[in-house]
KOLVEX-642616 format. One record per residue: x, y, z of N, C-alpha, C, O in turn; residue number from 1. Coordinates in pm, whole numbers. Layout:
% KOLVEX-642616
+--------+--------+--------+--------+--------+--------+--------+--------+--------+--------+--------+--------+-----+
|     nu |     nv |     nw |    cau |    cav |    caw |     cu |     cv |     cw |     ou |     ov |     ow | seq |
+--------+--------+--------+--------+--------+--------+--------+--------+--------+--------+--------+--------+-----+
|      X |      Y |      Z |      X |      Y |      Z |      X |      Y |      Z |      X |      Y |      Z | NUM |
...
+--------+--------+--------+--------+--------+--------+--------+--------+--------+--------+--------+--------+-----+
***
This chain:
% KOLVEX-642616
+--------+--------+--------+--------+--------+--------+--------+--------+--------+--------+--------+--------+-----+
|     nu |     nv |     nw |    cau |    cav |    caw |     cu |     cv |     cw |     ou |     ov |     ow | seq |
+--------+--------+--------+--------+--------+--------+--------+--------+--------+--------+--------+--------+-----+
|   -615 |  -1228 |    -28 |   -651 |  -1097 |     20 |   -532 |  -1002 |      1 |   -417 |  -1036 |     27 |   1 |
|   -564 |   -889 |    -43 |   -454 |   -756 |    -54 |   -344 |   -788 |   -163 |   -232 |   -737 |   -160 |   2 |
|   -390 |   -883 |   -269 |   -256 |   -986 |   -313 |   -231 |   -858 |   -421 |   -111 |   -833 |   -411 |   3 |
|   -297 |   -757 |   -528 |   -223 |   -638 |   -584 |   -172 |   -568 |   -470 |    -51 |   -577 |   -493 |   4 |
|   -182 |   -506 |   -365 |   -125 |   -466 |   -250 |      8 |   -495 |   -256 |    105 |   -427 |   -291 |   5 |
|     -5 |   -626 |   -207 |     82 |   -699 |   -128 |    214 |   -713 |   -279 |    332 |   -705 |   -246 |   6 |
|    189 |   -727 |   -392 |    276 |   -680 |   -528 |    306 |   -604 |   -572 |    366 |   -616 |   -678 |   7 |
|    285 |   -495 |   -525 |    303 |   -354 |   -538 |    437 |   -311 |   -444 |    545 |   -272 |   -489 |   8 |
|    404 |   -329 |   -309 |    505 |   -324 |   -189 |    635 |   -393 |   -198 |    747 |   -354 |   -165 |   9 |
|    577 |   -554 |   -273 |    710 |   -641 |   -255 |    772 |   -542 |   -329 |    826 |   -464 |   -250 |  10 |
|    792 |   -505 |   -459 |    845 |   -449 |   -545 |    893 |   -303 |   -488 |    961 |   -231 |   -562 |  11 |
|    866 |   -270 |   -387 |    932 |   -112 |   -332 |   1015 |   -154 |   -278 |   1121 |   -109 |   -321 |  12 |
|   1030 |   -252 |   -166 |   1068 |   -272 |    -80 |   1150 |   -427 |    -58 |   1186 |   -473 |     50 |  13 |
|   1172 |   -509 |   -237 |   1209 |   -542 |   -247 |   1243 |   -664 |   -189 |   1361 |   -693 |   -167 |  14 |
|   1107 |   -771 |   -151 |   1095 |   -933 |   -111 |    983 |   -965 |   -179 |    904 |   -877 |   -213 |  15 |
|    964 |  -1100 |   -207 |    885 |  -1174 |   -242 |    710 |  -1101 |   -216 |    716 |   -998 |   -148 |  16 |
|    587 |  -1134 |   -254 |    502 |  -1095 |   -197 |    402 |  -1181 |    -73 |    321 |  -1168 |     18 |  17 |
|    467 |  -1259 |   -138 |    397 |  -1382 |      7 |    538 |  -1332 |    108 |    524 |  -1413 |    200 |  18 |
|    613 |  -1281 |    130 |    656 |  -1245 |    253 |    610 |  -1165 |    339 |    637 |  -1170 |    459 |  19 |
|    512 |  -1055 |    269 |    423 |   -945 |    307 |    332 |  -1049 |    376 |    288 |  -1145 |    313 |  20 |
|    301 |  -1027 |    519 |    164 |  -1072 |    594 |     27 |  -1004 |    583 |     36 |   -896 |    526 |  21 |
|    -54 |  -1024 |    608 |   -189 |   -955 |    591 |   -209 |   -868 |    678 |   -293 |   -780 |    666 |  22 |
|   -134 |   -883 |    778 |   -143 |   -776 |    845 |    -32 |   -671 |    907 |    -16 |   -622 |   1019 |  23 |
|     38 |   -659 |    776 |    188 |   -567 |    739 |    168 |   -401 |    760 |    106 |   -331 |    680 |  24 |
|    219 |   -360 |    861 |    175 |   -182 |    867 |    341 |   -149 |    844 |    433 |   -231 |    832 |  25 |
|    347 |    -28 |    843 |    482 |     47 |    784 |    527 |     69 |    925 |    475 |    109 |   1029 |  26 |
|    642 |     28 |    888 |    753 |      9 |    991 |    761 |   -106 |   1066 |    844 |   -127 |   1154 |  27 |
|    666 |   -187 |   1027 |    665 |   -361 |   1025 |    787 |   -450 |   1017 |    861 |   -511 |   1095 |  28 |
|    770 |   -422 |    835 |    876 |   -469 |    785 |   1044 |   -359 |    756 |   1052 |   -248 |    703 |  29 |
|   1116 |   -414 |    792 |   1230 |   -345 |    804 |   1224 |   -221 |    682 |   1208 |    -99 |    692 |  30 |
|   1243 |   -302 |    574 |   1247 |   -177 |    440 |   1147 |    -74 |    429 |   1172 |     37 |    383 |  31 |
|    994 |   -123 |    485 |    882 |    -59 |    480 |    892 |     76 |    594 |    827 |     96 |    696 |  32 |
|   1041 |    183 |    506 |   1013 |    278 |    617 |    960 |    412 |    551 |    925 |    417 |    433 |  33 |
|    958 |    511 |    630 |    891 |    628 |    542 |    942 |    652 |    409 |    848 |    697 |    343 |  34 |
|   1039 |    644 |    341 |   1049 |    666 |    201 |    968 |    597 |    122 |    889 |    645 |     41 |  35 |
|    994 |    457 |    152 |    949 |    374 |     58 |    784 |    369 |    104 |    721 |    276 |     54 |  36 |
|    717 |    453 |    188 |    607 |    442 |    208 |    537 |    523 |    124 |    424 |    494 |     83 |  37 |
|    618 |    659 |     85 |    618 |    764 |    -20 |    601 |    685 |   -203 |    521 |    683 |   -296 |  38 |
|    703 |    645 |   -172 |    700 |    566 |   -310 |    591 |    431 |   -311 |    572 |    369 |   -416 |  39 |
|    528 |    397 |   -193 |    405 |    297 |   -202 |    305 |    391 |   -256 |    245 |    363 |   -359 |  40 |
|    281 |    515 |   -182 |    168 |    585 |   -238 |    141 |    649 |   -372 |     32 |    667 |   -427 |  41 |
|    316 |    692 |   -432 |    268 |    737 |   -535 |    215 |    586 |   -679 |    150 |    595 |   -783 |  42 |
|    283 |    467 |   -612 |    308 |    354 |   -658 |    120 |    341 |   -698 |     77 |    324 |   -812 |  43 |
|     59 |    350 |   -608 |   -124 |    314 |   -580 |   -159 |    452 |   -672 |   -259 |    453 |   -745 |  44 |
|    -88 |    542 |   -665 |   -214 |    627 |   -720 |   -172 |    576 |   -910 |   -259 |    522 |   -979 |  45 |
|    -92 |    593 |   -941 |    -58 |    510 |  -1058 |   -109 |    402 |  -1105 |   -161 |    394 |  -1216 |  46 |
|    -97 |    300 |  -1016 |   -203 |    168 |  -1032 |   -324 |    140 |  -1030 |   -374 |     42 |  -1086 |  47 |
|   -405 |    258 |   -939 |   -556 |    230 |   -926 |   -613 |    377 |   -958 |   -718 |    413 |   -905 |  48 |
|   -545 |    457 |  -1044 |   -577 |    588 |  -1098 |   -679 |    647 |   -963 |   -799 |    677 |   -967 |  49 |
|   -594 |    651 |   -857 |   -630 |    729 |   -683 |   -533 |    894 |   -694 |   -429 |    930 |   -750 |  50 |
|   -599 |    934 |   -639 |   -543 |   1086 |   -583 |   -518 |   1081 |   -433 |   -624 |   1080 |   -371 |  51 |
|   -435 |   1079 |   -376 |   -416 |   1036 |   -226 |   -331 |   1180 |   -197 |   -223 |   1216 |   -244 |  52 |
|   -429 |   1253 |    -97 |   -406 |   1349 |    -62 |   -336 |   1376 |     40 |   -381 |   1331 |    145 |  53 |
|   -225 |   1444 |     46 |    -69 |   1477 |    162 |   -112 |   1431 |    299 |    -33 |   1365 |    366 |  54 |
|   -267 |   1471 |    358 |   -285 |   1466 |    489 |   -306 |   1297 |    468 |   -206 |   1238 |    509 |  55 |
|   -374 |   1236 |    433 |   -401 |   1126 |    408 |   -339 |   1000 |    409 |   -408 |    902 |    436 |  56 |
|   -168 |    981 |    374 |    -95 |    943 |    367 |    -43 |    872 |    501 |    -20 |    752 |    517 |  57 |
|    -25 |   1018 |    626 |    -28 |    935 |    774 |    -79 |    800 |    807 |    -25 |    696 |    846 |  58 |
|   -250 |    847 |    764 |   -328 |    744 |    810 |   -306 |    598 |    738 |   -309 |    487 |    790 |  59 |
|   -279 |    641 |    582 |   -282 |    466 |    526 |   -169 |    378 |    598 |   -116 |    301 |    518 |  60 |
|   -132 |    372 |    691 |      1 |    281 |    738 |    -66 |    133 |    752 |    -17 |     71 |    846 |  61 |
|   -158 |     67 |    687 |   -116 |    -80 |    690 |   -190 |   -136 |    571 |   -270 |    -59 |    517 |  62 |
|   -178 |   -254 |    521 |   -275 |   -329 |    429 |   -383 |   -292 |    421 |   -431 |   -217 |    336 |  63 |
|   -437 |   -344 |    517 |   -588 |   -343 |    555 |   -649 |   -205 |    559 |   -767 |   -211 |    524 |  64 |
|   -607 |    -71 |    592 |   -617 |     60 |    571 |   -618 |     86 |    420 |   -724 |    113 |    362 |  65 |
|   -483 |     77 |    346 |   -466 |     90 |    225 |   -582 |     64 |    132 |   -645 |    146 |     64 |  66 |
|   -601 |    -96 |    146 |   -745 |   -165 |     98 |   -866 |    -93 |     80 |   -924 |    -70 |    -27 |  67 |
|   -908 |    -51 |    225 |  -1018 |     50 |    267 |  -1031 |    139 |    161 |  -1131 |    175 |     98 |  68 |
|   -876 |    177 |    149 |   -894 |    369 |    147 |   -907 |    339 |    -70 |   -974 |    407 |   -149 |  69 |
|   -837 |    243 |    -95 |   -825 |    205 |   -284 |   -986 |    166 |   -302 |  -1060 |    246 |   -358 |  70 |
|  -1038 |     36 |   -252 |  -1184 |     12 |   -259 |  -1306 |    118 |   -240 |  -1420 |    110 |   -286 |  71 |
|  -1250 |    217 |   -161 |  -1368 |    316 |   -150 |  -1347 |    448 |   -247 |  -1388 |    563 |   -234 |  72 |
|  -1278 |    392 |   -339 |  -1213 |    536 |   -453 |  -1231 |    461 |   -591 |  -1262 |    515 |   -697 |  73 |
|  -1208 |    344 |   -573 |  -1189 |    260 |   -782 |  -1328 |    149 |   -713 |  -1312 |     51 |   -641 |  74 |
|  -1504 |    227 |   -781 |  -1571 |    156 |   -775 |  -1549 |     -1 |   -855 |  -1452 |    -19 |   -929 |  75 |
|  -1654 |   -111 |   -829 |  -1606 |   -237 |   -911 |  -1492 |   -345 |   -910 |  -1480 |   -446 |   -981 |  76 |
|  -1373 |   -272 |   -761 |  -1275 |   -321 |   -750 |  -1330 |   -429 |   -599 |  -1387 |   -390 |   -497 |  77 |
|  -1292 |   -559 |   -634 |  -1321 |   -649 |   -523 |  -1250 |   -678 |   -456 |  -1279 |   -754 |   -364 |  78 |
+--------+--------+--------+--------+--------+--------+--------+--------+--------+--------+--------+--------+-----+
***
């Protein structure tokens, strides 16, 4: 579950991706702080060709949000 997620983040924030838990929100994990939460988002819209709009950004703070918000924008994605 969340495993492109969860490879995306390791790589911002620089650990493994099985260190990421499934249920990882920002400011969780130490590195996972607002910058690199900046650079998660522009990271997703790049990867799943998403437009993630300024107000929007607040709200994605965890996996499971993120998930939501990519699956309900890139039909076909499981």
């Amino acid at each position: 579950m969340y495993e492109p997620l969860k490879r995306i983040l390791a790589e911002i924030v620089g650990c493994a991706p099985e260190e990421i838990p499934d249920d990882a929100q920002l400011m969780m994990l130490e590195a996972w702080d607002s910058l690199r939460h900046l650079e998660l988002m522009l990271a997703l819209e790049a990867e799943f060709d998403v437009h993630i709009q300024a107000e929007e950004i607040g709200e994605l703070v965890s996996l499971e949000r993120i998930d939501d918000y990519v699956r309900a924008r890139t039909p076909g994605r499981a």
